[in-house]
N, C-alpha and C positions, 0 to 999 in steps of 0.2 A: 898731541894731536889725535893718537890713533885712539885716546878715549874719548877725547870731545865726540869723536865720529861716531862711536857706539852709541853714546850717549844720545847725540842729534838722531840715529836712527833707531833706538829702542823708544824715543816721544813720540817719532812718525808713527810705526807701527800701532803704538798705542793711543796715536788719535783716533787712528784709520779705523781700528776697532771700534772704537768709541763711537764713531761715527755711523760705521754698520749698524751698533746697535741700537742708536737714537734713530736712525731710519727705520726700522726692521719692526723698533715697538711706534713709532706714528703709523705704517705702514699696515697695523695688525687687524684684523677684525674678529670678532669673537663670531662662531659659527655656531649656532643655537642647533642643535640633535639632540629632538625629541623620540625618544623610545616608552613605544605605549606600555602600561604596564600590562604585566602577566594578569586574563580573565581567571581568575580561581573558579570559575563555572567549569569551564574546556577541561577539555580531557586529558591526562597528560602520553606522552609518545608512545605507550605499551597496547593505551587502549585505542590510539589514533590508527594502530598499524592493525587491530582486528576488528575495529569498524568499519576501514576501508576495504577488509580484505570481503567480509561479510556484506557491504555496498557493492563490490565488484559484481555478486552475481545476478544486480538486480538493473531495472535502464530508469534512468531520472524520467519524469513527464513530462515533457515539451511544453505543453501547455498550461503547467502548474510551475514554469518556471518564472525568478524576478520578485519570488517573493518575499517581502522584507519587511524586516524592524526594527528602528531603530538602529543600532551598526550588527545585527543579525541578520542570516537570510534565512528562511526555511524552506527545506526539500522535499520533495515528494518522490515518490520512486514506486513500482509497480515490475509485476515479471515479464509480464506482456502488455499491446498495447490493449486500451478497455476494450472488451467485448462485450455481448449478452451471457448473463451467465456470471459466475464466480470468477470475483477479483483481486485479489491481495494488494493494499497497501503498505507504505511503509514510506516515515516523517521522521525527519532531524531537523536541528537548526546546528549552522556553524556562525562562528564569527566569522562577519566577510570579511576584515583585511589578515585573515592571520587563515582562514578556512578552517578553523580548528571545530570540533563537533561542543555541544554545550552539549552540561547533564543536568541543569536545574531548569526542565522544560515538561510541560505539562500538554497534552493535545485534548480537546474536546470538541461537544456541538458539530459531529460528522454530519451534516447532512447531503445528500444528492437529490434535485429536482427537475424531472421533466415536463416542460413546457409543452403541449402540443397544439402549435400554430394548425394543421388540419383540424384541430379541433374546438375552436373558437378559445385559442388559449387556456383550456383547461390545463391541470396540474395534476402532476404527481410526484410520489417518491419508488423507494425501492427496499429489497431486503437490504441489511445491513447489521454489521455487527454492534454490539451495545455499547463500546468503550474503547480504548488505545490500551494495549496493552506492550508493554517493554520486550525486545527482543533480546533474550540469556540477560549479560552485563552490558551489552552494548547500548549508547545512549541514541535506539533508532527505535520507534513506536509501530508496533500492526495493527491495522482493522481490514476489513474487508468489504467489498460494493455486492453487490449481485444484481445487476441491471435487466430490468424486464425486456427492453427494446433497443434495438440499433437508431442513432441520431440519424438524422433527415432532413437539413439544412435547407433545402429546396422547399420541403413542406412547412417546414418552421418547428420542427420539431426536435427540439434540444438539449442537451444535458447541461445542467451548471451544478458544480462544487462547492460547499462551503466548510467552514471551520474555522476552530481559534486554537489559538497557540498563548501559553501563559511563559513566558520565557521570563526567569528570575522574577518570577510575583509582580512581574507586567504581563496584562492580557493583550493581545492582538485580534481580531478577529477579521479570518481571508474571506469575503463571500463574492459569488456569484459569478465562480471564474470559469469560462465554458471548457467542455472539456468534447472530446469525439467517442464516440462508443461505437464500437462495428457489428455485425451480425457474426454469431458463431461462425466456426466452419461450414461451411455447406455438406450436408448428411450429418448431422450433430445435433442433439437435442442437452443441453445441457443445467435446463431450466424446467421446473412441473408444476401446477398447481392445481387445489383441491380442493373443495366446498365442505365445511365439516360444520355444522350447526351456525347455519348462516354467516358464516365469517369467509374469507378467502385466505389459504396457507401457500405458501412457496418451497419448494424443496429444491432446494440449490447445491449439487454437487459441486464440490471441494475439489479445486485442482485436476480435473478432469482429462487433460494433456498429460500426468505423470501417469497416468494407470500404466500397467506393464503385465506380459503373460506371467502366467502365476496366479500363487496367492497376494491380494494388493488389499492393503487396510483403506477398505471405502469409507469415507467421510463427507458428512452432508449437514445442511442447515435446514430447520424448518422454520419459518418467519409467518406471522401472523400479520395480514393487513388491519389496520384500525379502520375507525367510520371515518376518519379524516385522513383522506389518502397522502393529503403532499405530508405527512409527517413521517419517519422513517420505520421500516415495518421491519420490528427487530425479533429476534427469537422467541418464539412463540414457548410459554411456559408449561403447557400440556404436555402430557410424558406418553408420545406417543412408543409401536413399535413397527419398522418397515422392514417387511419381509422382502426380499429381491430375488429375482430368478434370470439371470441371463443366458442369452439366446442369440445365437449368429441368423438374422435372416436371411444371408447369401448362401447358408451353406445347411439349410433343412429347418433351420429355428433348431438348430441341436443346442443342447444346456452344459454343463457342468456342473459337478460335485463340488462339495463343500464351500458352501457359500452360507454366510451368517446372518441374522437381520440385525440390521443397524438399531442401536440401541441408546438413546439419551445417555451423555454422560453430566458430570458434574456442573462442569462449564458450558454447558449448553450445544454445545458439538454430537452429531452422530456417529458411532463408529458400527462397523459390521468386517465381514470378511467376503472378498469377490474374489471368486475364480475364474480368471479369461487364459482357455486353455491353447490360445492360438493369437495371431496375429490378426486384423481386422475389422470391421463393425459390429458391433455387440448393442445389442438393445438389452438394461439393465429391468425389465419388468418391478414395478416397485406394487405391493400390499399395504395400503396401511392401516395399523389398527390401533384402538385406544386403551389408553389401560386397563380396561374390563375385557381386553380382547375382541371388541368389536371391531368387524371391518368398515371404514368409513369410507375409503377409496381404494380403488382398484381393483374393484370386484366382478367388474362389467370386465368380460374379455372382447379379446381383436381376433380376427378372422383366424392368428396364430393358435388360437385357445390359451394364451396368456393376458396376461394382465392390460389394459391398453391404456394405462398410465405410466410410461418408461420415458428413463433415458437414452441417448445414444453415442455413444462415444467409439470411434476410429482409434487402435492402437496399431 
């Protein structure tokens, strides 16, 4: 008896099994998990963590955000918000659902257009750099604006952005996206321009908020406008040389020593040497002459007996 009994309960249990498991597999459903694959474009984590670190010290544009293509978004970022005057960009694209940074991206066709409604919609453009150029190894792109005038929404007078982006040998192209531009500081001249054999040139001091007392490597653009204004009026090819003389007018128009005239380099950049031997407003008196040493501007002095084509910048 006592084996039948075992017997009777070793079938039970192994119906019961049996049983669990015919329910278990009607019961089952396959759960389909899609894992996208790995973008071989993106960046991998070494270079994720100093492009962000090198993003950190810059602010996105508000009004250059959303912009997308395709399952990519692209960024725009700048130091500060637009003003009149010299402005640093700077473009990535990530992939949106991962945010990872793409390196097979290509930026072109910068342009910037002012509309101005006071002026029966006439048009124009502004200085601006010639290309995108890659920042170190990081996959983030710079150019630069240098905006003639503050936007005027009231008057009708407005700034739009354009450009394309060629992400992975697809082109994009963003246009006509508005953007705000504000007036320098107030006491700030950070923009000059000059008549040199019927053309119009721009001199656009470079980063103008970093000067500091001392010796500071000054940096400037000269841009040439063309006869068709709304097109972008990029580095003027003439190899000028600007002499600079700085002078505090709060405190006698006194000057300082060793100061260099900014001189054309390779890439199209100015460099010189300023000395601001204090804290304060400094008007940068600018000379400029052409390669045969002629003076073409800034020869006409101001009541200071300097030059009366200057910058002015507050440090």
């Amino acid at each position: 008896m006592r084996k039948i009994g075992k017997v009777i309960v070793f079938i039970g249990l192994a119906a019961a099994f049996t049983a669990c498991s015919s329910n278990a597999d009607s019961d089952f459903v396959p759960v389909n998990i899609s894992i996208p694959p790995v973008d071989e474009a993106c960046c991998p984590p070494e270079e994720e963590v100093a492009t962000a670190n090198f993003l950190a010290t810059l602010k996105e544009v508000k009004s250059l955000e959303g912009l997308t293509a395709g399952k990519y978004t692209v960024k725009v970022y700048s130091r500060d918000s637009f003003h009149v005057g010299y402005n640093d960009l700077y473009f990535s694209v990530v992939e949106t659902e991962t945010q990872r940074h793409v390196r097979l991206v290509e930026f072109f066709n910068l342009t910037s257009l002012m509309t101005m409604g006071a002026m029966g919609g006439m048009q124009h453009s502004t200085p601006q750099s010639v290309a995108f150029e890659q920042v170190e190894s990081h996959p983030v792109f710079h150019a630069w604006l240098s905006f003639l005038m503050p936007s005027d929404n009231d008057k009708g007078n407005i700034w739009h952005l354009s450009f394309s982006a060629r992400i992975k040998g697809t082109q994009t192209d963003f246009n006509t996206r508005q953007i705000n531009v504000s007036s320098a500081p107030e006491g700030t001249a950070w923009l000059k321009s000059f008549k040199y054999k019927d053309h119009t040139y721009y001199l656009s001091l470079v980063n103008p908020t970093s000067l500091k007392t001392g010796i500071n490597t000054l940096q400037a653009y000269v841009s040439l406008q063309g006869d068709d204004r709304t097109l972008p009026y990029l580095p003027a090819e003439e190899r000028f040389t600007i002499e600079i003389t700085p002078t505090m007018p709060e405190m006698g128009n006194h000057s300082s020593p060793n100061n260099e005239a900014l001189q054309r380099q390779e890439n199209g950049i100015y460099e010189g040497k300023l000395n601001l031997t204090m804290t304060g407003v400094w008007d940068i008196h600018l000379v400029v002459k052409d390669a045969d040493g002629n003076t073409v501007a800034g020869a006409d002095n101001n009541e200071s007996g300097y030059s009366s084509l200057y910058w002015t910048v507050n440090i």
